[in-house]
C-alpha positions in Angstrom: 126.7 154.1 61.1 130.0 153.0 62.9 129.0 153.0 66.0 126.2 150.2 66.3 127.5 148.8 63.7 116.4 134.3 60.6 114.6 136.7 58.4 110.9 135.5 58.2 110.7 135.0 54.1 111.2 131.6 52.9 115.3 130.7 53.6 114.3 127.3 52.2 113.8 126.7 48.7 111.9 129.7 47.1 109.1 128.6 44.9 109.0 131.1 42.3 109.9 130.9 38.3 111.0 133.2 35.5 108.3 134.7 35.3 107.7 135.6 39.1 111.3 137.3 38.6 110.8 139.1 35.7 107.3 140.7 37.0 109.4 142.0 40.0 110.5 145.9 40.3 114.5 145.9 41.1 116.0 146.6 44.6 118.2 148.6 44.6 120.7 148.5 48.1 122.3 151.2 49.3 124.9 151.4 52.2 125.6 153.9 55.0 128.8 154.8 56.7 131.5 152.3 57.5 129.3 150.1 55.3 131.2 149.2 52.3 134.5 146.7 52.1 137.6 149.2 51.1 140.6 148.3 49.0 143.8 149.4 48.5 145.1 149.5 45.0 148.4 149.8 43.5 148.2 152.4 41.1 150.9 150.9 39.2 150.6 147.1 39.3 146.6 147.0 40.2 147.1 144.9 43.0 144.6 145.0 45.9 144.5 144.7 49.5 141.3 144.8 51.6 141.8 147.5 54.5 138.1 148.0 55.4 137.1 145.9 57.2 139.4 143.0 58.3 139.5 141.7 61.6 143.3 140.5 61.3 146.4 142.9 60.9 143.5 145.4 60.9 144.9 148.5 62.5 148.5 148.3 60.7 146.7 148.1 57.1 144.7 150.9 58.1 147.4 153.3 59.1 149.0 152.2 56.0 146.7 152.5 53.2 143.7 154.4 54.6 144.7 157.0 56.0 143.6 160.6 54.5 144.4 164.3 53.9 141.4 166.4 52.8 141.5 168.5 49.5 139.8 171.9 49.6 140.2 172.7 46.1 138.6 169.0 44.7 136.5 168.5 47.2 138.0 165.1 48.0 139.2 163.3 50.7 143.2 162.0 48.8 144.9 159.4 50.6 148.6 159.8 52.3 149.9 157.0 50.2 150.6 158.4 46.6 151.2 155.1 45.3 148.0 153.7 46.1 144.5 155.0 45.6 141.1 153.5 48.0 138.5 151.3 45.3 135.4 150.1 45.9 134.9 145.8 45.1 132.1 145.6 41.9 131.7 141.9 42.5 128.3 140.4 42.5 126.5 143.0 41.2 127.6 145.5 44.1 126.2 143.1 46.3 129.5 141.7 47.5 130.9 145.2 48.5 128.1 145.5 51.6 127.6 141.7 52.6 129.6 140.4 54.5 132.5 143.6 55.3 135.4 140.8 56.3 134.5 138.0 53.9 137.3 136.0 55.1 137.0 132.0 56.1 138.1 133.2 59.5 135.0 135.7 60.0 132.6 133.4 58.1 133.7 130.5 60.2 133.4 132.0 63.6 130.5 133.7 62.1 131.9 137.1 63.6 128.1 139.0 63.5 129.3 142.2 64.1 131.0 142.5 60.3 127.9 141.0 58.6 126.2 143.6 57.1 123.7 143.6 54.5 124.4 140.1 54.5 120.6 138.7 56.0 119.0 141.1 54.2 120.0 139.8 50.6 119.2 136.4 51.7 115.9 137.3 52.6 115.3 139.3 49.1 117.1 136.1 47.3 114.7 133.9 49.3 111.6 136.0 47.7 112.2 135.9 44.3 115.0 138.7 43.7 117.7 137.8 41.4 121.1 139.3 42.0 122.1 140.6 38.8 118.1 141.1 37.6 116.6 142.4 40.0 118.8 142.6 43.1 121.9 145.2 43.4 124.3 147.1 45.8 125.9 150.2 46.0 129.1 150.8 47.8 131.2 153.6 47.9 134.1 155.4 49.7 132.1 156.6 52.4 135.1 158.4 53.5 134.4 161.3 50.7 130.8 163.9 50.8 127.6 162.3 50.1 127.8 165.1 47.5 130.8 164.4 45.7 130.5 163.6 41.9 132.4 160.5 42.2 129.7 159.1 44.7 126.9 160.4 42.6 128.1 159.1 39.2 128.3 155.6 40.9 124.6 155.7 42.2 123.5 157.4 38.7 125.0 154.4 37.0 124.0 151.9 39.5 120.5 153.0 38.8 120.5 153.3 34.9 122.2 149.3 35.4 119.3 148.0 37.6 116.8 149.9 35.3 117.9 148.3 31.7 119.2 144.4 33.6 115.2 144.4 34.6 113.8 145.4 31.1 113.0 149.0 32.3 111.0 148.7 35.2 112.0 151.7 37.8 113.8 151.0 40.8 113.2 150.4 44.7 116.1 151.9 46.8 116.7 150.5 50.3 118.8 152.6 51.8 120.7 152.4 55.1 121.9 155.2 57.9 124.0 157.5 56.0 122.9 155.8 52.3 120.0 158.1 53.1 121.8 161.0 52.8 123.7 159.9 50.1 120.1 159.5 48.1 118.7 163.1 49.5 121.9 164.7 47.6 121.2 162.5 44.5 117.8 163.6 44.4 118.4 167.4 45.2 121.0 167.7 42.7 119.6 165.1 39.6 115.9 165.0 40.7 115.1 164.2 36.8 117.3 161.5 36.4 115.8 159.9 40.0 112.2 160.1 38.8 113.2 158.3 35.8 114.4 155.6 37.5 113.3 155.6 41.0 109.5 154.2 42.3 109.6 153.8 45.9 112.4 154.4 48.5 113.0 152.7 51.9 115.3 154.6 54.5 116.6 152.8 57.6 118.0 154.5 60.1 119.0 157.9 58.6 120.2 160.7 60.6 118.2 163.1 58.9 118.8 166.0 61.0 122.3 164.4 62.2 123.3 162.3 65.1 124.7 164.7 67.9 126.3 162.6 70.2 127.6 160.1 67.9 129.4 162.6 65.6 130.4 165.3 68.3 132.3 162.9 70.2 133.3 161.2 66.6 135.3 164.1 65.9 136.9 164.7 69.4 137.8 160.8 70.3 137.2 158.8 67.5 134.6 155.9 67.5 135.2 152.4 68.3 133.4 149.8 65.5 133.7 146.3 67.9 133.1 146.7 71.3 135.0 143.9 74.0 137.5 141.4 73.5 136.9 141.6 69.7 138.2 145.5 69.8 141.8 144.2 70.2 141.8 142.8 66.6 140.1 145.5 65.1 141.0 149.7 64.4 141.8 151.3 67.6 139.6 154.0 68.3 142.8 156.7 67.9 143.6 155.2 64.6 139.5 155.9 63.6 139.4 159.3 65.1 142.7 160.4 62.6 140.5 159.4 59.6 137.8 161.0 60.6 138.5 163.9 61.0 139.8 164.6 57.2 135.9 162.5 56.5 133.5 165.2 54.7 130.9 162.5 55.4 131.1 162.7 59.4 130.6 166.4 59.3 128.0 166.0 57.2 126.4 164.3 59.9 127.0 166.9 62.5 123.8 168.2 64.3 121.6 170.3 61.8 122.1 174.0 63.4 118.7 175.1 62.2 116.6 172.0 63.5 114.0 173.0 65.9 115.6 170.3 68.4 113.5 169.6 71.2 116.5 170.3 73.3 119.8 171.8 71.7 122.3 168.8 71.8 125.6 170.4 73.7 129.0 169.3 74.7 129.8 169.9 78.4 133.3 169.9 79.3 134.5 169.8 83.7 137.2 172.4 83.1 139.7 173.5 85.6 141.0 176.5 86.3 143.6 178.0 88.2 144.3 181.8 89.2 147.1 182.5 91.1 146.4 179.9 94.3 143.1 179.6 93.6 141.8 176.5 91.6 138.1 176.1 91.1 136.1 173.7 88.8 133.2 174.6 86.5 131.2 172.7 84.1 131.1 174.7 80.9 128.6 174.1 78.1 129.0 174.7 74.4 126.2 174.9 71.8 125.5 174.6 68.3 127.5 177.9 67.9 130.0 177.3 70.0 131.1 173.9 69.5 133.6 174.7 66.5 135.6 176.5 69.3 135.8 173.5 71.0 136.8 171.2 68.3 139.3 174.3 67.0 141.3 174.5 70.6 140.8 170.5 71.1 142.7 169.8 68.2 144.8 172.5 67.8 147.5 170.1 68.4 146.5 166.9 66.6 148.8 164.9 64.9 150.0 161.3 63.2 153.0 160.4 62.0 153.4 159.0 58.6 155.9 157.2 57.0 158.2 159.2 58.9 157.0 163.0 59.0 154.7 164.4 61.1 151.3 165.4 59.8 148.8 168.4 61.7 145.2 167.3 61.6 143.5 169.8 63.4 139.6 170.4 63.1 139.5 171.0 59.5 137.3 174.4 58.6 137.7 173.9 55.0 135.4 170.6 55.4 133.1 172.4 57.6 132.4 175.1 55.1 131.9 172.5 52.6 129.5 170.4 55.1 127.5 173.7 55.3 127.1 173.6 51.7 125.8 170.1 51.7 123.4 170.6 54.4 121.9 173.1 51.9 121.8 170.4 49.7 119.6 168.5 51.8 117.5 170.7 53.5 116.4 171.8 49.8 115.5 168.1 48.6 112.0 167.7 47.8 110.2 163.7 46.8 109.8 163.9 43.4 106.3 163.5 42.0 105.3 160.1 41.2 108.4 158.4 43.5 106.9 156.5 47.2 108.9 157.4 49.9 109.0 155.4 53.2 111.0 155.7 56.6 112.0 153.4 59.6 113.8 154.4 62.2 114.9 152.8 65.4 113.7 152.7 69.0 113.9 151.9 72.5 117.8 152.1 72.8 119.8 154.8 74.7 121.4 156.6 72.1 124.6 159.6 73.0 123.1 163.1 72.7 124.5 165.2 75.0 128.1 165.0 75.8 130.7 165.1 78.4 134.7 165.4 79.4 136.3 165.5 82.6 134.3 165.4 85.8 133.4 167.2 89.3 136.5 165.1 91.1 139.1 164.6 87.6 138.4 167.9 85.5 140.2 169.2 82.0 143.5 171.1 82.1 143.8 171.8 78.7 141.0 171.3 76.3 143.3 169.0 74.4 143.1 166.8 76.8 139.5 165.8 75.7 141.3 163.9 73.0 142.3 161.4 74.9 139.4 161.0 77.8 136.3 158.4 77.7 133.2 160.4 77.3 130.0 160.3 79.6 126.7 160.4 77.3 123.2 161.9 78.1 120.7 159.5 76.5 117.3 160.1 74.1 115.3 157.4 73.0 117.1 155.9 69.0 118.6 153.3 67.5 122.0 153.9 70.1 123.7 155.6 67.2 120.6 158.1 65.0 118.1 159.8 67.7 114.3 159.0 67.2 114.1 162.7 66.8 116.7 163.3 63.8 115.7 160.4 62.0 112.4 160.4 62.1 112.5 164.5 60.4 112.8 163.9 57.2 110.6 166.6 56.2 109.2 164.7 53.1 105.6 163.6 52.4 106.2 159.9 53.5 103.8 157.5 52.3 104.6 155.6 55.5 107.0 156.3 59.3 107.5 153.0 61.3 109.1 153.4 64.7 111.0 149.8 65.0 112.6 148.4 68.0 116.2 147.6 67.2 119.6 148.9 66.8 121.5 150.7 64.2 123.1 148.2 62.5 120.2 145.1 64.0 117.7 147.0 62.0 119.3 145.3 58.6 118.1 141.9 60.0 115.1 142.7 62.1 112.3 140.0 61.4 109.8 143.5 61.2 111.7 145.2 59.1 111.8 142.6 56.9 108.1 142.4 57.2 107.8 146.0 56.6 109.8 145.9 53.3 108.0 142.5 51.9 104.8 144.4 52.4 105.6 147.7 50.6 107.8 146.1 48.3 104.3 143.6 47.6 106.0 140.6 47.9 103.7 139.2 50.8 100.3 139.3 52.3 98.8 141.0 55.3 101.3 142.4 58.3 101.9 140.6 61.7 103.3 143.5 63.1 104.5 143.1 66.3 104.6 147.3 67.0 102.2 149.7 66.9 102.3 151.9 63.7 100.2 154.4 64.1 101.6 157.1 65.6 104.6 157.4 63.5 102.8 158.6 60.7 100.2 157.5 58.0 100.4 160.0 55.3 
């Protein structure tokens, strides 16, 4: 996801031949949010101009091109510029689309880590016999739009059928990542006939199953910044992220699953003040799961960007909630199909946002639209510091396999374990050296 945002196979020289590649299953990657490079294309002259992700002239290109008005009656997310419409790069097989998210000489120079993305992970499939264009591919999308949508589902449909025929008809290993997973639990809820013809095992890193409460809450209320530090300063200001995101079907999606038995209900708390006649007192006022689109309702009441001259309201956007509630259906209906291996990793030992909270004790909230514009304070649970253990962990399928992996949410794509983990179920190595304990997190 946005927030988080070496391998141990044989970089060298792979020794493998034709027909080690051809007696290989095809991988199949699959990206999460913020995971794909984004272009901007003329509609009339087809020229193209990369506004996700670059680290220079990042922020102007994004307020530009990227920004986005939601469409209730298509479903889509339609971008302000009508000149213009968002594609995803095909190059490389797909691959290209979810490598290396600013493949610029600058970034690749500097070797700028934090917009590398699936980047170690195809080297380490390359390195153990996979063939880009065989038996290697990538999906990308516009993340911006529902994991739903047909236009997102047509792409993986085809992606599939292409990795399926370009191998000689041997089904296909997904590898999905944080949101990807999602993505893949719609697919299969809504074409379950079309997966089990292609599909034989999936892999899902990192995916917020049952959502990622603090993450998302605060997502839609601040924004979310992608590089942390000095690097921010060249990159999407936080502002300029929170005005995408909320017209983003995807991030509400992701909102906390209302009827997941959490072990505790995730909640915003808000240090309000309030005033009656001369009398000023503070309390600290919590919202639930119920009462949270209240919140968001009076927070952004009065949210707004200007665009290319005229002002444009984007307050919390109901229409995309209703249709979120619709997805969550979706998902919470998906079922493995017979016959398909499922397998999940998720992250540990980092603090990861749950809870959280505006304003303080000494510096409360006026207004609740001031929460726009304050730094939030985060109650921690044990994750990947973006997808709780608890949420991703839930996937409420019959896993062949649940490996609880130390890393973050974005390290996990070039953990030396994961990569371990994947070599072995994939059966493209010997024997585990495990470095974690496995058992608990579920033999099936």
């Amino acid at each position: 996801m946005l927030r988080d945002y070496c391998c141990c196979c044989c970089y060298g020289a792979p020794s493998f031949d034709s027909a080690d590649i051809a007696d290989r299953d095809p991988v199949l990657l699959v990206s999460g949010i913020g995971g794909s490079i984004l272009n901007s294309k003329k509609k009339k002259s087809g020229f193209q101009t990369r506004v996700w992700v670059r680290i220079l002239l990042a922020d102007l290109e994004f307020k530009k091109k990227i920004w986005c008005l939601y469409n209730p009656e298509t479903g889509y997310t339609e971008s302000l510029d009508d000149s213009t419409e968002i594609v995803v790069p095909q190059d490389d097989y797909g691959l290209y689309a979810i490598d290396i998210l600013d493949p610029s000489t600058f970034v690749k120079c500097l070797h700028l880590s934090d917009v590398y993305h699936f980047h170690d992970m195809i080297d380490m499939l390359v390195g153990c016999g996979y063939k880009k264009g065989t038996t290697l591919f990538g999906y990308g999308y516009d993340f911006r739009q529902s994991n739903r949508i047909g236009q997102l589902m047509d792409g993986l449909k085809e992606r599939l059928e292409t990795a399926y025929k370009a191998s000689g008809g041997r089904k296909v290993n997904i590898i999905s990542h944080s949101m990807g997973g999602l993505l893949v639990s719609c697919f299969i809820s809504l074409y379950c006939d079309i997966f089990s013809k292609y599909v034989n095992k999936w892999i899902t890193i990192a995916t917020p199953f049952q959502g990622a409460p603090g993450c998302i809450n605060d997502s839609i209320l601040t924004g979310m910044q992608f590089v942390e530090g000095f690097e921010s300063y060249f990159f999407v200001s936080r502002w300029s992220m929170h005005q995408l995101l909320v017209e983003c079907p995807s991030v509400y999606e992701m909102l906390p699953n209302p009827s997941f038995n959490w072990k505790k209900q995730p909640e915003i708390q808000v240090w309000r003040k309030h005033s009656k006649e001369e009398e000023t007192s503070v309390v600290l006022e919590s919202y639930g799961r119920n009462e949270c689109v209240t919140l968001f309702e009076e927070a952004l009441k009065n949210n707004e960007l200007n665009y290319d001259g005229k002002t444009v309201a984007l307050p919390f956007n109901f229409a995309i909630l209703k249709w979120a509630a619709g997805t969550r259906e979706v998902l919470d209906k998906t079922q493995i199909p017979e016959g398909v291996s499922f397998y999940n990793i998720y992250g540990t030992s980092f603090d990861t946002p749950f809870d959280v909270c505006y304003g303080s004790e000494s510096s409360p909230i006026g207004e609740l639209s001031e929460i726009c514009h304050t730094t939030p304070e985060y109650s921690y649970v044990d994750g990947d510091g973006t997808v709780p253990s608890e949420s991703a962990m839930a996937d409420n399928y019959d896993a062949v396999e649940r490996v609880g992996v130390s890393g973050s949410h974005r390290g996990l794509l070039k953990d030396a374990n994961v990569f371990q983990l994947i070599k072995d179920w994939l059966g493209v190595s010997g024997k585990t050296k495990f470095t974690s304990d496995r058992e608990s997190i579920g033999l099936h």
